[in-house]
N, C-alpha and C positions, 0 to 999 in steps of 0.2 A: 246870589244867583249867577253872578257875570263869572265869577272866580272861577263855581263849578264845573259852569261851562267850558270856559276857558280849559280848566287841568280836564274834563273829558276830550277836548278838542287836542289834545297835547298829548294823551294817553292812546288815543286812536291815532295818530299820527305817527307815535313812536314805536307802537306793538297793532299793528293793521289786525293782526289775526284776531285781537278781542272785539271787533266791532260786534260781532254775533251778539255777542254780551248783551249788547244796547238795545238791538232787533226786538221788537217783539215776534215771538213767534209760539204756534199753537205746541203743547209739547206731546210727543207723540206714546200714544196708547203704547202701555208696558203687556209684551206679546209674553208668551212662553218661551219662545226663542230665545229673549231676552235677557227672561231672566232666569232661563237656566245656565246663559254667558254669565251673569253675574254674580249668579249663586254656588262658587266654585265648592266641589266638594273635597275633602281631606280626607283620600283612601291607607289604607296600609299597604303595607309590601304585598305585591302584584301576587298571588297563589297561598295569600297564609288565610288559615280559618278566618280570620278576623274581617280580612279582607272580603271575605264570601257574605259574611252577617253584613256589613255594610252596605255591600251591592244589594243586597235584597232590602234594606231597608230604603235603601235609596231611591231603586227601583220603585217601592207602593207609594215615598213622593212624589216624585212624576208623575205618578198615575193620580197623586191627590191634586195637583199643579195643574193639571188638563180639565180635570176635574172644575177647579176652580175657576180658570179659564174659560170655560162653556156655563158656568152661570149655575152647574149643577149644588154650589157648597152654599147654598146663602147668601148670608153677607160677606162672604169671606170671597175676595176677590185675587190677583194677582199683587196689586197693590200695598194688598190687606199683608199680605205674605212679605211683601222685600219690606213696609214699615215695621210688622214684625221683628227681621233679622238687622235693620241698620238706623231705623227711627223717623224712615222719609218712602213717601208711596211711589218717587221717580227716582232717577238716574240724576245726578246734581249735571250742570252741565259741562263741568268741568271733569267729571267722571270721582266715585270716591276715591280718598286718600289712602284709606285700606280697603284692599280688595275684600267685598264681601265672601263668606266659606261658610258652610256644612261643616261640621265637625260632627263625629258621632263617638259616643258615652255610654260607659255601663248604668243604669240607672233603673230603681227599682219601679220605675212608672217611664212612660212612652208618650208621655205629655214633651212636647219639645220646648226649650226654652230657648232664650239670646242674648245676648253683651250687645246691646247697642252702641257700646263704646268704641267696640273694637270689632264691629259687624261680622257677628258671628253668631250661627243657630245650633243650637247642637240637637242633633236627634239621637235618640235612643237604639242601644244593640240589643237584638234577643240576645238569650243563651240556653243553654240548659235546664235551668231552674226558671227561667221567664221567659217563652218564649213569643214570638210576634202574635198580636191581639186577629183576629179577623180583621178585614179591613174597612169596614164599616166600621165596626170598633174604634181603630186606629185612628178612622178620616174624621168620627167623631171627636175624638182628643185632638188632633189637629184644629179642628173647627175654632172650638175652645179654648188652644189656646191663641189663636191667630186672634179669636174676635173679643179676648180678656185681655191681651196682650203680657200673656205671664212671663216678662220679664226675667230670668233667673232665678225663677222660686221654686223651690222645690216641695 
């Protein structure tokens, strides 16, 4: 017990800024704000079609993200959402190693999945042949997989 003491007293001495570390402190409610800082999206080139399918899809996120924020999705919370895409319901307090991202996919269902390895969600593009579900629809498959936690199944 004396030792540990000791090398925490030696570690805060040497590196002042980790004291936070040791603090207890309440950690603060994950806002929408938040985590849509966190939840960086991966657009395409600025004016290509592509680019256009993703903004809209990204766009009825938000809107499920607000959604879920005000309590309107269930169980599926804000929380629910960033454990979905990186494996942990906060912000670590040293911030993640990789930047959590959006990524979006051709895929013949609109279930979104994630690499919790490498904190990463991918949502689905319409196109042509499949185009975007209504959004109930949608928010329903979001629900779903947020509160199954469908991992990269497809």
């Amino acid at each position: 017990m004396t030792m540990k003491l000791l090398a925490e007293y030696w570690l805060v001495q040497e590196l002042p800024a980790v004291i936070h570390l040791f603090t207890p402190q309440q950690s603060n409610p994950l806002t929408l704000k938040m985590l849509t800082h966190l939840l960086k999206p991966q657009f395409s080139a600025e004016g290509s079609n592509r680019r256009q399918r993703e903004h809209s899809t990204y766009t009825l996120f938000i809107k499920y993200m607000r959604e879920a924020a005000s309590g309107r999705r269930g169980a599926v919370n804000l929380g629910t959402i960033l454990r979905f895409a990186t494996g942990t319901e906060e912000e670590p307090a040293l911030g993640f190693a990789l930047q959590p991202s959006i990524q979006f996919m051709e895929s013949a269902n609109f279930l979104p999945t994630a690499n919790t390895c490498i904190n990463k969600m991918n949502l689905s593009l319409p196109d042509e042949s499949n185009p975007l579900p209504l959004q109930e629809e949608l928010f329903n498959l979001f629900d779903l997989a947020f509160c199954n936690t469908f991992f990269g199944l497809e």
